[in-house]
N, C-alpha and C positions, 0 to 999 in steps of 0.2 A: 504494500500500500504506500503510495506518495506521501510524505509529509506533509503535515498541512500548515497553512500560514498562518502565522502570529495574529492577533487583532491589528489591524494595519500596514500587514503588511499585503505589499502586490501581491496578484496572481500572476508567473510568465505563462506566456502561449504554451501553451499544451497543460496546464493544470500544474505544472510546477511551480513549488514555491521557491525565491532564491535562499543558498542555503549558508551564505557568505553572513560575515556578521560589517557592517557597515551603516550602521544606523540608519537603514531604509535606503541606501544607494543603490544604485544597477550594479551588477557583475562587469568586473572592467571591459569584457567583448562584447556584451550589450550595449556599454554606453559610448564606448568608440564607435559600433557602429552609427548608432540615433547621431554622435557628433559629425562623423562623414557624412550622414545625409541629412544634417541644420545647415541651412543655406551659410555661407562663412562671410562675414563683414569684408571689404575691401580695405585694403590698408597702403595709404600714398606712397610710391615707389620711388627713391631718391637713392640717383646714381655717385655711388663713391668713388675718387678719383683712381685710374690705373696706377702701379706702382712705376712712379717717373713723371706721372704726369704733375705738370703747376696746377697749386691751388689760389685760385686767386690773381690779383695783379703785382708785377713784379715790387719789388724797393728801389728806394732811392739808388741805393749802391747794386742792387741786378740793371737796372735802367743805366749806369754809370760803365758799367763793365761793356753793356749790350754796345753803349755808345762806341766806347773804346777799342771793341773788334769792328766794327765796320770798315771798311774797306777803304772810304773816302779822309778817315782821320787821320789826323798829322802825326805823323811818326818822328816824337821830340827823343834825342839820346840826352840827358842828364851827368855830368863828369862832374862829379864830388866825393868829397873825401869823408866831409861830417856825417856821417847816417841818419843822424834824427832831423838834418836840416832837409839832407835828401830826403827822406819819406815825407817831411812834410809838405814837400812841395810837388813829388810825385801825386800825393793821392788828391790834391788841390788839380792838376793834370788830367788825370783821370777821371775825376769827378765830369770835370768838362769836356771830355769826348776825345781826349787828346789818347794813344798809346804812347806812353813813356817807356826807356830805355834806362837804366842807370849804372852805371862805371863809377869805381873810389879811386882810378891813379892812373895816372898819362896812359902808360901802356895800356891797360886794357882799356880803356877810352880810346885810343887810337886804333885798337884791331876791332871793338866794336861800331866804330866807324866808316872803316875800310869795309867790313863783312858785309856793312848793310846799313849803306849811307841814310842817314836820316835827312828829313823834311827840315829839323833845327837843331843846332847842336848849342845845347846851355853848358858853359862852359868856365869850370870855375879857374883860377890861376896858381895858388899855392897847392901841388898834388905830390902824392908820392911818385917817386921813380922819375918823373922828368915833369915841367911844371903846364900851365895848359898853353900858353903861346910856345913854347918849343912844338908839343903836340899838336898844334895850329898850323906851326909852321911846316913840318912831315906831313901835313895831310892836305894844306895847300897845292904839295908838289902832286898828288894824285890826281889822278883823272876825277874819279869817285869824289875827292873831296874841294876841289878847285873854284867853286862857285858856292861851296855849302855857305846858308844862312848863319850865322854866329853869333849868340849873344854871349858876351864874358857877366856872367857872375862869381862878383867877389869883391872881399873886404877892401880892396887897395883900391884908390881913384886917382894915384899921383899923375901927371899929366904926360909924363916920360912912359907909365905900361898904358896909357892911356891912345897913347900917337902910337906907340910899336902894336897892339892891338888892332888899329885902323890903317896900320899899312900891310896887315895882314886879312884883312876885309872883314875886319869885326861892327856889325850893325849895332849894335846897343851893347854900352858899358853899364852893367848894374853895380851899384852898390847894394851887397847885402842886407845892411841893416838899415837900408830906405826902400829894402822891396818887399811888400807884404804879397804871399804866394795871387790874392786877389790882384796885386800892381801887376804882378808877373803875368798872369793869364792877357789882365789889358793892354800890357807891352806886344806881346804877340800877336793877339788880334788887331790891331794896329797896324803890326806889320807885315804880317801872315795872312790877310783877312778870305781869301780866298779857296784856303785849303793849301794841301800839297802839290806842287806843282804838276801840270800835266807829262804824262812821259813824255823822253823825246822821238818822235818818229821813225821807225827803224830805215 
């Protein structure tokens, strides 16, 4: 004989009673079924990004770099010897669309030169291993370096590295501690305003 149901409790199809103690629940393959066939709420589908993909819009400094690889930007070599005056003025540089270059001593300022002449060469004067107008002068003699744009950045303003500068085609004498990397940027654009020059025709 079937058991029979408690006062309140269901009857299942077929005269069974359930025999589970769940304080009047369904047997769990009963109630998964009845929940597969309860029509099921829609629930808003929001795409989470692929692994690599940006979220959002770039920063200042993604926006700065992006500038910095473009093709059409001026390709500045930086020859300094101070590191913290160099990086500041690099990322002042970059910040504005510029790719920067940077060397601490004549020699390697002169082979990163020669490799791959830039659009401006900032160019300090007191450097290791040889100073920057010797350097100036060595890369005058080259093809690669014969016309490059020049500015001297550096502490000395006397009138003597001033004229030996300018018979070595130096466009702008800076003094250091009357150029704030903002003077620097407007020195450039001033004189550069164009971009890097077009190549020359082959």
């Amino acid at each position: 004989m079937a058991p029979q149901p408690r006062p309140g409790q269901r009857r299942l199809a077929g005269g069974a009673a359930p025999t589970h103690r769940g304080c009047g629940r369904l047997p769990h393959d009963v109630a998964a079924q009845q929940d597969r066939t309860r029509p099921q709420p829609s629930v808003p589908h929001t795409r989470l990004p692929m692994y690599g993909e940006r979220c959002g819009s770039e920063d200042a400094s993604e926006k700065g770099i992006a500038r910095a690889m473009d093709s059409s930007s001026l390709n500045i070599l930086l020859v300094e010897d101070d590191e913290t005056l160099a990086e500041m003025y690099r990322l002042k540089l970059v910040a504005e669309g510029y790719e920067v270059r940077v060397a601490s001593d004549g020699p390697s300022g002169l082979a990163a030169a020669l490799r791959r002449p830039p659009d401006l060469l900032l160019l300090d004067i007191r450097l290791p291993g040889f100073d920057g107008l010797e350097l100036l002068d060595q890369l005058r003699r080259s093809p690669a370096g014969s016309s490059l744009p020049v500015f001297v950045f550096s502490n000395y303003g006397e009138m003597e590295m001033v004229e030996r500068g300018r018979a070595l085609g130096v466009a702008q004498h800076l003094i250091k501690s009357q150029t704030t990397p903002g003077t620097l940027v407007e020195t450039i654009k001033r004189h550069l305003p164009e971009g890097p020059p077009a190549p020359t025709p082959a």
